[in-house]
mmCIF entry with sequence, helices, sheets and N, C-alpha, C, O atoms, coordinates in Angstrom:
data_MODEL
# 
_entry.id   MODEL 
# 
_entity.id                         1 
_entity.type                       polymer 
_entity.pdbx_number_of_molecules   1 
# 
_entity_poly.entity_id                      1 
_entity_poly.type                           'polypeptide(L)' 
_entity_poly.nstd_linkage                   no 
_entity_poly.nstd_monomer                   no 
_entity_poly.pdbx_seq_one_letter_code       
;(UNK)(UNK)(UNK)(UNK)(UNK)(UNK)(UNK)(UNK)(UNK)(UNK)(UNK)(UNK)(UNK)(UNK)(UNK)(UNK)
(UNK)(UNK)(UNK)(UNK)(UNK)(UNK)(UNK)(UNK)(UNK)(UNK)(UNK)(UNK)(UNK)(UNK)(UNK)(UNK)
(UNK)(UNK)(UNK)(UNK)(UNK)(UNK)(UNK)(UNK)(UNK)(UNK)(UNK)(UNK)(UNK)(UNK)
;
_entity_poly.pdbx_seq_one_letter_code_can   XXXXXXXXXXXXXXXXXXXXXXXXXXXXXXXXXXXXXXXXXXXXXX 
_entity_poly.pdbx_strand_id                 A 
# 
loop_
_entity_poly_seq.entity_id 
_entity_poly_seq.num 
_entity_poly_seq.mon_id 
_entity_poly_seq.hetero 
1 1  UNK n 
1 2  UNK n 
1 3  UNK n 
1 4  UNK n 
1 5  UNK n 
1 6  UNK n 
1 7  UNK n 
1 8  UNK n 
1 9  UNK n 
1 10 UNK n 
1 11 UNK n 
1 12 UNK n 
1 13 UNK n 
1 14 UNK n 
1 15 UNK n 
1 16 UNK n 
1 17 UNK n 
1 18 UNK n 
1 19 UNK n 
1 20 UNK n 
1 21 UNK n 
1 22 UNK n 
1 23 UNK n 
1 24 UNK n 
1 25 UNK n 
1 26 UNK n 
1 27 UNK n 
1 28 UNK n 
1 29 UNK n 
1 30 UNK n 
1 31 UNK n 
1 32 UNK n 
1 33 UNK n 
1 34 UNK n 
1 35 UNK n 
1 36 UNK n 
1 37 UNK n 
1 38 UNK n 
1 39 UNK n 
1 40 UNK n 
1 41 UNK n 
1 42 UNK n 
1 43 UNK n 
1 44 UNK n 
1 45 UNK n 
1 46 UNK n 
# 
_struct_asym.id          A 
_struct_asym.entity_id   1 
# 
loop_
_struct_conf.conf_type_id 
_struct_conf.id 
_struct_conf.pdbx_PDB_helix_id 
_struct_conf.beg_label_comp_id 
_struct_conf.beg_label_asym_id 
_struct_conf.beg_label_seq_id 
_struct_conf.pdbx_beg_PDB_ins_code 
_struct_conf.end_label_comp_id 
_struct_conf.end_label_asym_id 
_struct_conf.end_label_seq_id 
_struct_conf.pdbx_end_PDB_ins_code 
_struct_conf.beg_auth_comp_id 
_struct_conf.beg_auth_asym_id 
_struct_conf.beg_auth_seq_id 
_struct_conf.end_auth_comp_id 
_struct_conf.end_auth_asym_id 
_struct_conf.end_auth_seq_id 
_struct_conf.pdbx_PDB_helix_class 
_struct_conf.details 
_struct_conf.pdbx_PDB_helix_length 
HELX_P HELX_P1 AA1 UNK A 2  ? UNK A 4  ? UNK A 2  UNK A 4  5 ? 3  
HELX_P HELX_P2 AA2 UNK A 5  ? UNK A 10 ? UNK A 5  UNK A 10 1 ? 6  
HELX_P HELX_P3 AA3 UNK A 19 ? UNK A 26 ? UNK A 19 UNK A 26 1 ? 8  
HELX_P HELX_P4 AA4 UNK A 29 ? UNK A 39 ? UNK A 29 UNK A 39 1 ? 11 
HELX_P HELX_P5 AA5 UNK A 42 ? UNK A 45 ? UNK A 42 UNK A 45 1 ? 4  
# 
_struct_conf_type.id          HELX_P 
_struct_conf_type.criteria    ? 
_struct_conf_type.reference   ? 
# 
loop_
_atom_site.group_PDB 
_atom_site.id 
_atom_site.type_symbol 
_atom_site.label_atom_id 
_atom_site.label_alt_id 
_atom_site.label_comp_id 
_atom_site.label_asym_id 
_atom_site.label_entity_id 
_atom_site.label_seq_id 
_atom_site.pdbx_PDB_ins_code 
_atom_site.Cartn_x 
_atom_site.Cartn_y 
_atom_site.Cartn_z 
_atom_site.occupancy 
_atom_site.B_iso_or_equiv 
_atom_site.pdbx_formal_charge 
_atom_site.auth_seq_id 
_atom_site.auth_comp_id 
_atom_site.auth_asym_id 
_atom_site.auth_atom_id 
_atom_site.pdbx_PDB_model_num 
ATOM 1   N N  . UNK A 1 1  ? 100.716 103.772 36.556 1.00 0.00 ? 1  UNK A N  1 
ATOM 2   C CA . UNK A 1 1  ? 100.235 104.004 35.217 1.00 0.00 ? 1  UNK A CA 1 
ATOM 3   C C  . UNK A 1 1  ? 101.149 103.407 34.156 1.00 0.00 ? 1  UNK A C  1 
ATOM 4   O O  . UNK A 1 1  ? 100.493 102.863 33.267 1.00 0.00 ? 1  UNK A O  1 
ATOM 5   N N  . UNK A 1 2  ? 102.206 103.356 34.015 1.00 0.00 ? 2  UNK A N  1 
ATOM 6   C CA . UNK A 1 2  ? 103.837 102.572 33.519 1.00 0.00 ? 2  UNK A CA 1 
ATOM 7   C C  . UNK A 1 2  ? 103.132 101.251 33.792 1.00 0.00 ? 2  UNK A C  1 
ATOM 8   O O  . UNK A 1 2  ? 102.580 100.934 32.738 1.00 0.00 ? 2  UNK A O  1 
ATOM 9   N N  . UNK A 1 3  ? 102.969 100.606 34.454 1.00 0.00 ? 3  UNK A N  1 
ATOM 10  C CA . UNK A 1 3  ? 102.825 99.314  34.612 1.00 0.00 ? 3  UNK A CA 1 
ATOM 11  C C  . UNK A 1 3  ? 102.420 98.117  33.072 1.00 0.00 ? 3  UNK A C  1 
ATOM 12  O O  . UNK A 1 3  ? 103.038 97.071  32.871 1.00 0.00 ? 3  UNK A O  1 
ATOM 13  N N  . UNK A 1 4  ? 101.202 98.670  32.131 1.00 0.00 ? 4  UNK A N  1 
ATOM 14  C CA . UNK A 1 4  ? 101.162 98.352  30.982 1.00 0.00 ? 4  UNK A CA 1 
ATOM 15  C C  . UNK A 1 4  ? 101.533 98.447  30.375 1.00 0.00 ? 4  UNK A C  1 
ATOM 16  O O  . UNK A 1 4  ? 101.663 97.428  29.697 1.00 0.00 ? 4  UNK A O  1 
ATOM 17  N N  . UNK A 1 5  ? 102.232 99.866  29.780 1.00 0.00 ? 5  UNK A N  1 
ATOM 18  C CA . UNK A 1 5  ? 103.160 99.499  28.538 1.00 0.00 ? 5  UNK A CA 1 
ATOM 19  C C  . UNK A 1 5  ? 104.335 98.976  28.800 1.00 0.00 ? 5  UNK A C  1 
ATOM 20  O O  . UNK A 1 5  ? 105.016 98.694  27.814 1.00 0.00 ? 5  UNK A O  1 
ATOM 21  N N  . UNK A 1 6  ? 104.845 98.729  30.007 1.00 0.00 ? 6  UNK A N  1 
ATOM 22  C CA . UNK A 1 6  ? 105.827 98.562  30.509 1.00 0.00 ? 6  UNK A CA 1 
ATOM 23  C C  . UNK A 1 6  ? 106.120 96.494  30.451 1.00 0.00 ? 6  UNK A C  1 
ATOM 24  O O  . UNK A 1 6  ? 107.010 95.664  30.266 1.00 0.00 ? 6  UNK A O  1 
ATOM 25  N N  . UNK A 1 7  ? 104.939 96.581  30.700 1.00 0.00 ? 7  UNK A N  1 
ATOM 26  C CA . UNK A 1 7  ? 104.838 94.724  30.592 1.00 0.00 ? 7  UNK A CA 1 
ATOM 27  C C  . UNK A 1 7  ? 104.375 94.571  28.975 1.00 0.00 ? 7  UNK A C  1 
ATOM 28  O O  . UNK A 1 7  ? 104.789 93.510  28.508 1.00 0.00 ? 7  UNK A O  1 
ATOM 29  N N  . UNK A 1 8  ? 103.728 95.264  28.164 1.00 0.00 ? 8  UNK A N  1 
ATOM 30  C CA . UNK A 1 8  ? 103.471 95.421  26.877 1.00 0.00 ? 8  UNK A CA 1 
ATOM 31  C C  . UNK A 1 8  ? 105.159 95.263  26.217 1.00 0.00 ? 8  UNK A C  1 
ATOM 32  O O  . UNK A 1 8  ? 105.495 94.392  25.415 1.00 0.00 ? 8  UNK A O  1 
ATOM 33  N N  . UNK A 1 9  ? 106.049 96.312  26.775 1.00 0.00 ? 9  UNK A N  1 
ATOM 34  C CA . UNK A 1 9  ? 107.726 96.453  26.006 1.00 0.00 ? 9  UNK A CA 1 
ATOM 35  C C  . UNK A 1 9  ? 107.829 94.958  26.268 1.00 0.00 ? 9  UNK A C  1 
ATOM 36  O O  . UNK A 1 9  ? 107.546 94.198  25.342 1.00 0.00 ? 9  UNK A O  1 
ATOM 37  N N  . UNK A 1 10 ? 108.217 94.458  27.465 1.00 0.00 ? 10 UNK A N  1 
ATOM 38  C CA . UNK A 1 10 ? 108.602 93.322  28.274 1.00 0.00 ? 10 UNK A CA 1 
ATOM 39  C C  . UNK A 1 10 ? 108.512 92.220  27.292 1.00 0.00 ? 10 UNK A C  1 
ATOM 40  O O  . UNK A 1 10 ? 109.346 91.773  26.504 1.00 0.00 ? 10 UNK A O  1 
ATOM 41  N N  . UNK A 1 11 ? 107.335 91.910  27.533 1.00 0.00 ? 11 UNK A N  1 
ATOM 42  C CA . UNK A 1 11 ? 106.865 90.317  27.506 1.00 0.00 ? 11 UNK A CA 1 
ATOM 43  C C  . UNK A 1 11 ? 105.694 90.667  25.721 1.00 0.00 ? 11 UNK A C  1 
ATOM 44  O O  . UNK A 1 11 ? 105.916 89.786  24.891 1.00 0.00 ? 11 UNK A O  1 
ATOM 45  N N  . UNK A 1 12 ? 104.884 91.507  25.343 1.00 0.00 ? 12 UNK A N  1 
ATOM 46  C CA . UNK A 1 12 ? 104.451 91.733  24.201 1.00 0.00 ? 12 UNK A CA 1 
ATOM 47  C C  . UNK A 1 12 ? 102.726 91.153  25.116 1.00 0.00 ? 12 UNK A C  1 
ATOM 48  O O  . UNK A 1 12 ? 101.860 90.507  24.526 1.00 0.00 ? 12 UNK A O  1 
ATOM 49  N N  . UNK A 1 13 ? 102.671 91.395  25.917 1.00 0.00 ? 13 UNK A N  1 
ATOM 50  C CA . UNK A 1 13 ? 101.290 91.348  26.150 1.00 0.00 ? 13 UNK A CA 1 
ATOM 51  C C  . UNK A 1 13 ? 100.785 92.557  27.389 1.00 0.00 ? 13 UNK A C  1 
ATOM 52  O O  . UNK A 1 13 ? 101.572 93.301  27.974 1.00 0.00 ? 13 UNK A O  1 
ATOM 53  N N  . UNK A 1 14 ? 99.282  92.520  27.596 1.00 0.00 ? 14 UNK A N  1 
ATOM 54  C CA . UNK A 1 14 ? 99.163  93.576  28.514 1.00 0.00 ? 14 UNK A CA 1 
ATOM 55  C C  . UNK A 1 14 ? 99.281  92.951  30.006 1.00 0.00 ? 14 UNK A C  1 
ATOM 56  O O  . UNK A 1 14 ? 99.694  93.600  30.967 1.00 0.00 ? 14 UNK A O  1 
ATOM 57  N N  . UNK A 1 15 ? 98.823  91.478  30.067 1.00 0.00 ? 15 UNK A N  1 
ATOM 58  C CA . UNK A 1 15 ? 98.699  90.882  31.303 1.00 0.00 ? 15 UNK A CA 1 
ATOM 59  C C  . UNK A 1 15 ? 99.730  89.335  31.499 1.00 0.00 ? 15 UNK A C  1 
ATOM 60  O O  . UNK A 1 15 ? 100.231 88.634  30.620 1.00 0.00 ? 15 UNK A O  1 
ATOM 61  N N  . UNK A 1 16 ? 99.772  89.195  32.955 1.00 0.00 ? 16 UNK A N  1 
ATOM 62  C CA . UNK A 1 16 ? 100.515 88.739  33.305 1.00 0.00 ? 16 UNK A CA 1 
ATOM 63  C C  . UNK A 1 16 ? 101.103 88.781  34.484 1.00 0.00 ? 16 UNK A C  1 
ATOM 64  O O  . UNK A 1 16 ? 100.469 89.331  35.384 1.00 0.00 ? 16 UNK A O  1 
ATOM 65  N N  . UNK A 1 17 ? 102.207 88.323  34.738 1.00 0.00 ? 17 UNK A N  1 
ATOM 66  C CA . UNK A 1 17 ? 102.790 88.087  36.651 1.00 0.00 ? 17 UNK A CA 1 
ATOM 67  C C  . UNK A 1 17 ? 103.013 89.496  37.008 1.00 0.00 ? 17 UNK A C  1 
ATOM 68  O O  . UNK A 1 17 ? 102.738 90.544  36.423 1.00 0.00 ? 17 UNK A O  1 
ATOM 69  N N  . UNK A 1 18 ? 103.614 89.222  38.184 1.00 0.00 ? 18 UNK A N  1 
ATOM 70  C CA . UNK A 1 18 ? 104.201 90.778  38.508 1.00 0.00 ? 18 UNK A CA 1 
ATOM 71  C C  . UNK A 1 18 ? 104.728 91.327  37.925 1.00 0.00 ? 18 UNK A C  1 
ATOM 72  O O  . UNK A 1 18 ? 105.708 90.651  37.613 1.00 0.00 ? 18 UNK A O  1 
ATOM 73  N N  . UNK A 1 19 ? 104.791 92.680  37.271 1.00 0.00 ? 19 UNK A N  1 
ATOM 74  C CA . UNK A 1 19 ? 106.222 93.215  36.250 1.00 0.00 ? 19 UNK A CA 1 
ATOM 75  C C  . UNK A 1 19 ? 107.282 93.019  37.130 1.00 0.00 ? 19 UNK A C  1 
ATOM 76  O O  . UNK A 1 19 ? 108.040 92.139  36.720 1.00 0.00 ? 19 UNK A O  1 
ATOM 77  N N  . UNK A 1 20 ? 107.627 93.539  38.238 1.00 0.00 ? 20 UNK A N  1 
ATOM 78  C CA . UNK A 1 20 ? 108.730 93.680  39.073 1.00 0.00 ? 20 UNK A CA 1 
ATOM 79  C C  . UNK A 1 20 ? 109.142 92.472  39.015 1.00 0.00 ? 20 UNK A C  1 
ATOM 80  O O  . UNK A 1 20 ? 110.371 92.437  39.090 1.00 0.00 ? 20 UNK A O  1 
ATOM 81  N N  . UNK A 1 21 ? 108.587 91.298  38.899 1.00 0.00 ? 21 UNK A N  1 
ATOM 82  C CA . UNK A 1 21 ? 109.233 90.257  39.558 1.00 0.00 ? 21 UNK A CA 1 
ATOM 83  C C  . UNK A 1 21 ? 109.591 89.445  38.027 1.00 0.00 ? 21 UNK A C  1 
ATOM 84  O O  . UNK A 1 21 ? 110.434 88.555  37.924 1.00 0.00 ? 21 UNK A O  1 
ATOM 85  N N  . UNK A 1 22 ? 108.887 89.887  37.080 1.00 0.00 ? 22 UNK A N  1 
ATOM 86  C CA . UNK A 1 22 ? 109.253 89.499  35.334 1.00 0.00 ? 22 UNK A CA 1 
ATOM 87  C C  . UNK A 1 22 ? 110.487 90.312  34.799 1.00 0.00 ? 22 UNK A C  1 
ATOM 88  O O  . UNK A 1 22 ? 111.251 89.964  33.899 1.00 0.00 ? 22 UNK A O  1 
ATOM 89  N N  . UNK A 1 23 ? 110.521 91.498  35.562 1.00 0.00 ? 23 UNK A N  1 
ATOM 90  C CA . UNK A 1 23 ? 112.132 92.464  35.172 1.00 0.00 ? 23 UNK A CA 1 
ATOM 91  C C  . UNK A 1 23 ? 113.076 91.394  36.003 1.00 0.00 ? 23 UNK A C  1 
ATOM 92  O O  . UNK A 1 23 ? 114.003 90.957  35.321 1.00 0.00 ? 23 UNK A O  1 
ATOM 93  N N  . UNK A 1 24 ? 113.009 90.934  37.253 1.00 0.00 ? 24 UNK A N  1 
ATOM 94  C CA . UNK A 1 24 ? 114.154 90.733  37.537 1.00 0.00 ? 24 UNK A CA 1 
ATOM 95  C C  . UNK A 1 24 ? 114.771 89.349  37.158 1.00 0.00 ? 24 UNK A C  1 
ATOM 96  O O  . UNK A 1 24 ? 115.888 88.952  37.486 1.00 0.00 ? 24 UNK A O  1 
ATOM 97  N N  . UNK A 1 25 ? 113.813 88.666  36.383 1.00 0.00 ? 25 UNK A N  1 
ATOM 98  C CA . UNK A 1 25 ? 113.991 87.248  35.747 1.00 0.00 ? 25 UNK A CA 1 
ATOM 99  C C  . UNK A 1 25 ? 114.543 87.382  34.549 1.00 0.00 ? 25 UNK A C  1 
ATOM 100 O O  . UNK A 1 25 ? 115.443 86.743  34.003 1.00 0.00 ? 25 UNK A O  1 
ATOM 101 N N  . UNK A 1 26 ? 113.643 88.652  34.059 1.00 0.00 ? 26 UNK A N  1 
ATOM 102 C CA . UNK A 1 26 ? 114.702 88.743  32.560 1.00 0.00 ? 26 UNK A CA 1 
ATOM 103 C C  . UNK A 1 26 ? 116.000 89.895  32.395 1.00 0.00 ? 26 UNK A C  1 
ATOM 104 O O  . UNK A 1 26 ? 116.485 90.258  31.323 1.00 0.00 ? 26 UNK A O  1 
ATOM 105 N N  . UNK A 1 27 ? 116.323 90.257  33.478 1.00 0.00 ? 27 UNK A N  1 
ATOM 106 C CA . UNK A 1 27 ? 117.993 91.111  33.496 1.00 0.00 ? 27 UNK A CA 1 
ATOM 107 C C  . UNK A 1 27 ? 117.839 91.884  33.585 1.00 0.00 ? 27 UNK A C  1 
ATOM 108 O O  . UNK A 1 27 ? 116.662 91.946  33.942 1.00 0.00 ? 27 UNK A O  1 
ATOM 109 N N  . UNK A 1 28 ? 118.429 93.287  33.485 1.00 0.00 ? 28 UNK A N  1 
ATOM 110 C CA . UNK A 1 28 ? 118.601 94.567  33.114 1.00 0.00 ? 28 UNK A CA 1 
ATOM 111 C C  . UNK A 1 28 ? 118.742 94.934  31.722 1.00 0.00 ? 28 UNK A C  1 
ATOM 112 O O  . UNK A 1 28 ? 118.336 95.958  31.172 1.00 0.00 ? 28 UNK A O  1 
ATOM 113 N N  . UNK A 1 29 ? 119.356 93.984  31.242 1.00 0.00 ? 29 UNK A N  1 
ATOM 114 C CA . UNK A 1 29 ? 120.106 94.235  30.052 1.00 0.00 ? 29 UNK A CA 1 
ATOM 115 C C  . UNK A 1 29 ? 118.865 93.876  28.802 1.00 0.00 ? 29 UNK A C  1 
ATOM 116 O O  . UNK A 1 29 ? 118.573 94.428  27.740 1.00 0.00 ? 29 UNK A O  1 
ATOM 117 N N  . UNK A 1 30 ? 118.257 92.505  29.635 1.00 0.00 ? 30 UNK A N  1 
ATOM 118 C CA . UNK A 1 30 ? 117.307 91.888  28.405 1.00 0.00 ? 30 UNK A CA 1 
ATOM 119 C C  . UNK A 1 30 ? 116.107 92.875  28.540 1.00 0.00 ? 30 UNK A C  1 
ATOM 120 O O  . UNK A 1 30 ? 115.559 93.268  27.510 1.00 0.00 ? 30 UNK A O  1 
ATOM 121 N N  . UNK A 1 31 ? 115.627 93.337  29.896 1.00 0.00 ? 31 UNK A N  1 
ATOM 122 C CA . UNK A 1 31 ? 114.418 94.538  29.621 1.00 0.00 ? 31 UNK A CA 1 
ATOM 123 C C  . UNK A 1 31 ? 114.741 95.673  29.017 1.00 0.00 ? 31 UNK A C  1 
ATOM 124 O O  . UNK A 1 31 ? 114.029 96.168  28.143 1.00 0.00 ? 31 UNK A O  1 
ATOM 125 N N  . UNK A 1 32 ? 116.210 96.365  29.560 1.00 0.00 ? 32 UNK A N  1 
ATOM 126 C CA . UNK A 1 32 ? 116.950 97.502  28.633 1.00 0.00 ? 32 UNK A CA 1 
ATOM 127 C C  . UNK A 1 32 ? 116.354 97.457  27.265 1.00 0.00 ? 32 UNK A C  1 
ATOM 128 O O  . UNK A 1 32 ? 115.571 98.299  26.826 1.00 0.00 ? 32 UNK A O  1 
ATOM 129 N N  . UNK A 1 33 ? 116.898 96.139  26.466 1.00 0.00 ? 33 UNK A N  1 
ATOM 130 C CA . UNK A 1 33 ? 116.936 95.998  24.742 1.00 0.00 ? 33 UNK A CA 1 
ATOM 131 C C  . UNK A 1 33 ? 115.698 95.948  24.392 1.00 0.00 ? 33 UNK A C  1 
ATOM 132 O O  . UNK A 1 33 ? 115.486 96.344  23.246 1.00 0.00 ? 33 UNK A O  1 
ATOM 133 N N  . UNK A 1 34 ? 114.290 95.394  25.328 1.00 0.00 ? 34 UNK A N  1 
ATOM 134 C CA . UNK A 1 34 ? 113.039 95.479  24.951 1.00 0.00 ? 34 UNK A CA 1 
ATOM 135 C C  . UNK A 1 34 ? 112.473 96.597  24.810 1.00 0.00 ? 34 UNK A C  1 
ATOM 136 O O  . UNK A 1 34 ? 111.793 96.812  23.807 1.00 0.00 ? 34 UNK A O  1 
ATOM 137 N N  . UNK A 1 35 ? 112.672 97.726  25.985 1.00 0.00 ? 35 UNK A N  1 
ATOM 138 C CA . UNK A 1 35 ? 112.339 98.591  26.168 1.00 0.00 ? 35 UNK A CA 1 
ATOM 139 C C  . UNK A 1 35 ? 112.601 99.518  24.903 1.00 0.00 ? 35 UNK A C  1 
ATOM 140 O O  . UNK A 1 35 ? 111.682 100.216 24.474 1.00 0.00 ? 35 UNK A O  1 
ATOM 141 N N  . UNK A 1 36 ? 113.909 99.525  24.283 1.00 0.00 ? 36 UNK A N  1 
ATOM 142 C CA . UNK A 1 36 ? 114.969 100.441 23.262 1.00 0.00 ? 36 UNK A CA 1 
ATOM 143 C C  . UNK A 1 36 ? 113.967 99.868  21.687 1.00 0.00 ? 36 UNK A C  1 
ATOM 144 O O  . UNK A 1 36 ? 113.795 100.406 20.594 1.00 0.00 ? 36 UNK A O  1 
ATOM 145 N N  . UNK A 1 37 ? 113.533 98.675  22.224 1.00 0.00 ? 37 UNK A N  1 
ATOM 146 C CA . UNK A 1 37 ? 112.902 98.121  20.749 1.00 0.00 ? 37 UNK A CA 1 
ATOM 147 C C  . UNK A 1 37 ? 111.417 98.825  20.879 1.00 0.00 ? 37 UNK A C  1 
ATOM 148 O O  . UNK A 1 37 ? 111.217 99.653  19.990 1.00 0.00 ? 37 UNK A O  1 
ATOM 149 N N  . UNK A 1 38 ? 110.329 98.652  21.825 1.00 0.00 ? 38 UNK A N  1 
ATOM 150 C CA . UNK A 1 38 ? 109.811 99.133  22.020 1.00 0.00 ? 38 UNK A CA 1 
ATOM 151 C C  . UNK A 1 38 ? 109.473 101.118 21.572 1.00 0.00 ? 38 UNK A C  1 
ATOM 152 O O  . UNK A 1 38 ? 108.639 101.673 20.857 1.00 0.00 ? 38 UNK A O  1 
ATOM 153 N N  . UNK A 1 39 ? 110.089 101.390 22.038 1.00 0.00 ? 39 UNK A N  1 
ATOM 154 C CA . UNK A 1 39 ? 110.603 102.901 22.014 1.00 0.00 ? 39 UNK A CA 1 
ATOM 155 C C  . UNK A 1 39 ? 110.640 103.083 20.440 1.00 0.00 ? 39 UNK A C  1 
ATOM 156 O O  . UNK A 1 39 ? 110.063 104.055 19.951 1.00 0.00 ? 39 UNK A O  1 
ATOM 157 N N  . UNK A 1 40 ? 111.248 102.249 19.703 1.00 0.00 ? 40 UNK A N  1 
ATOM 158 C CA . UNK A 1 40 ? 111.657 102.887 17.926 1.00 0.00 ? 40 UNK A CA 1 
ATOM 159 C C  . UNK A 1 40 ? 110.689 102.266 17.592 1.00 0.00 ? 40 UNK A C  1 
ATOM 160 O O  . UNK A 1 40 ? 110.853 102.056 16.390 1.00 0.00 ? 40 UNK A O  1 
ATOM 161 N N  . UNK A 1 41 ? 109.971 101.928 17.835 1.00 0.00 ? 41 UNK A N  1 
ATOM 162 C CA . UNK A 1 41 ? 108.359 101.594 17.200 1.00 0.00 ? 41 UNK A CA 1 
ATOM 163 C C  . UNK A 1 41 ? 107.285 102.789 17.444 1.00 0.00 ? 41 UNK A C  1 
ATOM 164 O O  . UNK A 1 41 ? 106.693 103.021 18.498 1.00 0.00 ? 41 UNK A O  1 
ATOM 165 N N  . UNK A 1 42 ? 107.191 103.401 16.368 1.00 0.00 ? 42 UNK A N  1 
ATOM 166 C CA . UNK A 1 42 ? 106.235 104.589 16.639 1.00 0.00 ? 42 UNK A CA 1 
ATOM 167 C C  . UNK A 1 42 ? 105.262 104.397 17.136 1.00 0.00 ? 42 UNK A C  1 
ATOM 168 O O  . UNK A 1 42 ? 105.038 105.113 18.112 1.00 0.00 ? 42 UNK A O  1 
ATOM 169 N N  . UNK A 1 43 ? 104.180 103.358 16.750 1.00 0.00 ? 43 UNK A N  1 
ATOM 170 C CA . UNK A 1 43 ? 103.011 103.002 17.397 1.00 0.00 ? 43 UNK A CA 1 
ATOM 171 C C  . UNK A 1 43 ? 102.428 102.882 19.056 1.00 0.00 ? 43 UNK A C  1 
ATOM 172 O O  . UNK A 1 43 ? 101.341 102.931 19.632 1.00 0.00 ? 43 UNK A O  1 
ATOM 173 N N  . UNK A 1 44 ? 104.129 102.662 19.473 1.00 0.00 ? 44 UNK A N  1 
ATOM 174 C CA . UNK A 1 44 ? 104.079 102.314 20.960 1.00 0.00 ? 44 UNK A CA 1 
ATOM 175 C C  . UNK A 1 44 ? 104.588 103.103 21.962 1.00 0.00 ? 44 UNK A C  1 
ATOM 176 O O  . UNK A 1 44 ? 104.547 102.839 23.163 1.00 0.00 ? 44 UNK A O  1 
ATOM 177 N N  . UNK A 1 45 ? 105.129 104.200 21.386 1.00 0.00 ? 45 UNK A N  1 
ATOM 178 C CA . UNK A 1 45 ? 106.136 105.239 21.677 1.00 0.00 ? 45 UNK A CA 1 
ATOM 179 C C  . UNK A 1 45 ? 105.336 106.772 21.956 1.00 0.00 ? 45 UNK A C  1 
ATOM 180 O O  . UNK A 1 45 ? 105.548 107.598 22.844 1.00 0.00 ? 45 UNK A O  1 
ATOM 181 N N  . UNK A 1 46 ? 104.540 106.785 21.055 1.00 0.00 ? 46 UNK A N  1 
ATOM 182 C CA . UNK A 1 46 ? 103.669 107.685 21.133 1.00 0.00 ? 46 UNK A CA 1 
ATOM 183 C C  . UNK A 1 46 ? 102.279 107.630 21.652 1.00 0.00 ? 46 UNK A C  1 
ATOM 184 O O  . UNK A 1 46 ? 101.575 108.639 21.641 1.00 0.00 ? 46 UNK A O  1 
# 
């Protein structure tokens, strides 16, 4: 169920490659900061 907003934080769309395999291309660190941006956006958070 995570899988969409999760590639939504990521990449800013709903579709696309594998998430798993798009997290591990873009770091820990670079999905971390998407995710944290994601999150302080009320719209997306709630």
């Amino acid at each position: 169920m995570l899988v969409h907003p999760l590639r939504l934080a990521c990449t800013g769309r709903t579709a696309g490659p594998s998430l798993y395999h798009l997290m591990e291309v873009l770091g820990r660190s670079r999905v971390l900061e998407r995710l944290d941006r994601a999150l302080a956006r009320p719209e997306l958070a709630g």
